[in-house]
Structures are given as C-alpha cells and as structure tokens.
N, C-alpha and C positions, 0 to 999 in steps of 0.2 A: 504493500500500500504506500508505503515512504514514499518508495522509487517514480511513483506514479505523481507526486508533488511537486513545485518547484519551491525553491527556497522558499519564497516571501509564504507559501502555502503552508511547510515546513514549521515554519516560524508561529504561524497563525493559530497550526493544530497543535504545536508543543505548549504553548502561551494558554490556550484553553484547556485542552487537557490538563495542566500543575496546579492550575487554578481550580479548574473542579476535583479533582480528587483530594486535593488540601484543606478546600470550603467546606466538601462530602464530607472529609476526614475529621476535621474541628468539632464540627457539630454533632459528628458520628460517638466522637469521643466522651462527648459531655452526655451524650443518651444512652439508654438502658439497652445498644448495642456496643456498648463501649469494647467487649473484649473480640467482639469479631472485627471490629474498623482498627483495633492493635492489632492481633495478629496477623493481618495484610499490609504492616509497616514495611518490612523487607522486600515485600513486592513493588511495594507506592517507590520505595528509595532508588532501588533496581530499576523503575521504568523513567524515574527523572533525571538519571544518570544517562541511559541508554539517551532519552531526547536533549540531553544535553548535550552528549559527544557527536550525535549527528547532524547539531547543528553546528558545530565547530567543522575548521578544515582541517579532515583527517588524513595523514600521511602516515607514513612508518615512524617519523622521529615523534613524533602527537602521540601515537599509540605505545610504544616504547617508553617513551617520560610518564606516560599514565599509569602502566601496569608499574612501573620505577617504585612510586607512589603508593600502588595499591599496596603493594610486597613491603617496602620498608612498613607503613601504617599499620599494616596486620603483623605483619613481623612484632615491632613495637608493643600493640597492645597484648599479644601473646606474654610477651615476657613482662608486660608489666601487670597482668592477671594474674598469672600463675609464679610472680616472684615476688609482687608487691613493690617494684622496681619504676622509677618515674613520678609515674601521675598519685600514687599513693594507694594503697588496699583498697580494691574495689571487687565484685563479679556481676558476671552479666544476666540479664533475667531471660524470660522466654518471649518475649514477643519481637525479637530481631532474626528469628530463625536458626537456620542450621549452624554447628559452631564445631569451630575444629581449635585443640587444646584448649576450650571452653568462651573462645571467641566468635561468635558471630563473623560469618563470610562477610555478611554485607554491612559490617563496620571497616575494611577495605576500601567498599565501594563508598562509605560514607568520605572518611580522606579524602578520595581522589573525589569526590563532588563536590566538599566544600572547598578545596582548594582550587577548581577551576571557578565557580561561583566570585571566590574574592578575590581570584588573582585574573580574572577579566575584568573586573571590577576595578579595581588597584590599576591595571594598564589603561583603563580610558581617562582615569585624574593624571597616572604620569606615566604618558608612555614614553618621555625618552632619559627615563631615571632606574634603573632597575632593583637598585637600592631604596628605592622609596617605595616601589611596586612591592616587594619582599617587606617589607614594614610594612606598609600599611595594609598590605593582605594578613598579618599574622595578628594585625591588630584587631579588624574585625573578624579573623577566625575567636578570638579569645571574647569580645562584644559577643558572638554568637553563644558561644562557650556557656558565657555567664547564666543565657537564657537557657539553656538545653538543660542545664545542671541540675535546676530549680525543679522542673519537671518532670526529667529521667526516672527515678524510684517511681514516683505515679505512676508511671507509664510502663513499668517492669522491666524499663530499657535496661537499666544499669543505677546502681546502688555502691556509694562509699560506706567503709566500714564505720568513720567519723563522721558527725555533722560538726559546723559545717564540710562542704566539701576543704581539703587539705589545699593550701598554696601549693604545694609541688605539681598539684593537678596543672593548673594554669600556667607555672613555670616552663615545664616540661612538653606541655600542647606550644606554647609559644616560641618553643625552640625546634621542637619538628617543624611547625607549623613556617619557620623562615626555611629549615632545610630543604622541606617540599617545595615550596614557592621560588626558592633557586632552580629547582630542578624541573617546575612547568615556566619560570619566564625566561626561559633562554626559547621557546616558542615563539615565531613571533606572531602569528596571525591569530588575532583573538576576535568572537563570537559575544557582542555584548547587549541585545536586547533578549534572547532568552534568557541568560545566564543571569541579567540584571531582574529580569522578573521573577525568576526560582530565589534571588538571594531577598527578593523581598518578602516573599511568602514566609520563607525560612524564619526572618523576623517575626513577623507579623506571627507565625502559626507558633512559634514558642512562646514568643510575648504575651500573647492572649492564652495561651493554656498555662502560664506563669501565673494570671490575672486568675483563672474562672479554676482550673483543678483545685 
C-alpha cells in the first residue's frame, strides 16, 4: 500500500495515522479498557517507528547508524537491568512485550525512535552546528525522560526500585542519549514534519497521562 503513495500522501497517512492511534490510545487508557489499549503499546511503538523510517531517506548508511543505535540501546539497558549498572535498579513490567534477558525488544526500537524524533528536531534549529544538534537532542531526550518516568509504573512499562526515580537514571540517559545523536547526525538528510508531529504527540501523550493517571 506505501509503495502505491507518493510522498506528500506518505506524509499525510503517517501524520493521521500517530494521531489517531495516540488520541484512541489516551482515552483508551483512562477507560475500563485500559489493559487491552496497554498491551498493544509494542505494537503502537513498532508501527510509528516503521512510519517514521519510511519517511526519512533510506540508504545503507541510514539503516546501519539505526540498527548502530538499536544494538548499543538494548545492549545498555540489558546490562543495566540485570546489573543495576547506569540508570539505577529498575525491571521491566509486561505491557512492552517480548523480552530477551528481561528487556523488552521494542525498548531498542524505543532508542532508535526517540533519537530520530529529537535529533530531526535538533537539525532544523541548527543545522550547521553538530554540537549543538547533539545537545540539544539529548536535552529534550531527558524533557521527555522526565514525562515518561512519572507515568511508567502506571503503565506497567517499567518500575525503579527507589522513588523518586534515582539521578543516575537521567545522568546516564543523557550520556547515551549524546553518544546516539553523534552517531545519527553524521546523516545528513533529515525528514522533519513527520518526525516533528510524533515528537509532539510524545509530549503531549505523556504530559496529559502525567496530569489524568
């Protein structure tokens, strides 16, 4: 069906699509089908990645720096689950899906999505700074951070051992968080009205479940 679009179409069906599944999913969440519209989070995350990458221009080196990304992120939160290394004592709940050394797959795919999200985001304020792109991507990965955290246990996503959450969490995200962004802005062609409506939602969908859970 993609192939059958042209961009601006492309554009049109990813932009609707994130939006109603997110809107569906907000309200899903606050209703007494709360655990059916969780357990289809892995799915929801999974299909706004997939329309994220294909509306970016995909090449070999695009594809390569993504999976770079996925691998380091999962890599990472592997070892910092099952060692309590990093981000501080945490584990993951069940509404993320399948999990290999008790990590969820599609916290991989979550990395490599909020990393393109702020770091297209980061390239249209400065695109001929790449230092500043890499900051200020890692600053709103840690803005977002703050929102998901609040939430997360509600949500069965994931649980610290401590409340509040630990500083090291934030520490340690903000330091992946510039390594990955080195390693998607040496790309140079960046995709910025989709990406900029998925990183609105992102706000917007934690922010108000910050507010109403």
């Amino acid at each position: 069906m993609l192939k059958l679009l042209d961009n601006k179409e492309l554009r049109f069906f990813s932009i609707f699509t994130v939006w109603l599944i997110n809107i569906s999913g907000f309200f899903g969440i606050l209703s007494d089908q709360k655990e059916f519209f969780l357990s289809s989070s892995p799915y929801v995350l999974t299909l706004t990645l997939f329309l994220l990458i294909v509306n970016n221009s995909i090449n070999k080196k695009f594809l390569i720096r993504l999976f770079l990304i996925f691998l380091l992120g999962f890599t990472v939160e592997i070892i910092g689950v099952n060692f309590s290394i990093f981000f501080g004592e945490y584990r993951y709940g069940n509404n993320l899906g399948i999990k290999i050394f008790d990590v969820p797959i599609v916290i991989g795919f979550n990395w490599v999505l909020l990393i393109i999200l702020t770091g297209n985001f980061a390239h249209k304020i400065f695109p001929k700074s790449i230092m500043l792109r890499v900051l200020n991507g890692s600053i709103m990965m840690i803005l977002l951070d703050l929102l998901i955290e609040i939430s997360a246990p509600k949500l069965d996503y994931w649980e610290f051992a401590v409340n509040p959450v630990p500083l090291s969490n934030y520490l340690w995200w903000f330091i992946f968080s510039i390594l990955f962004h080195f390693i998607y802005q040496s790309n140079i062609k960046k995709e910025y009205v989709v990406s900029t409506n998925i990183l609105v939602i992102h706000f917007l969908f934690f922010g108000l479940l910050a507010l109403f859970l």
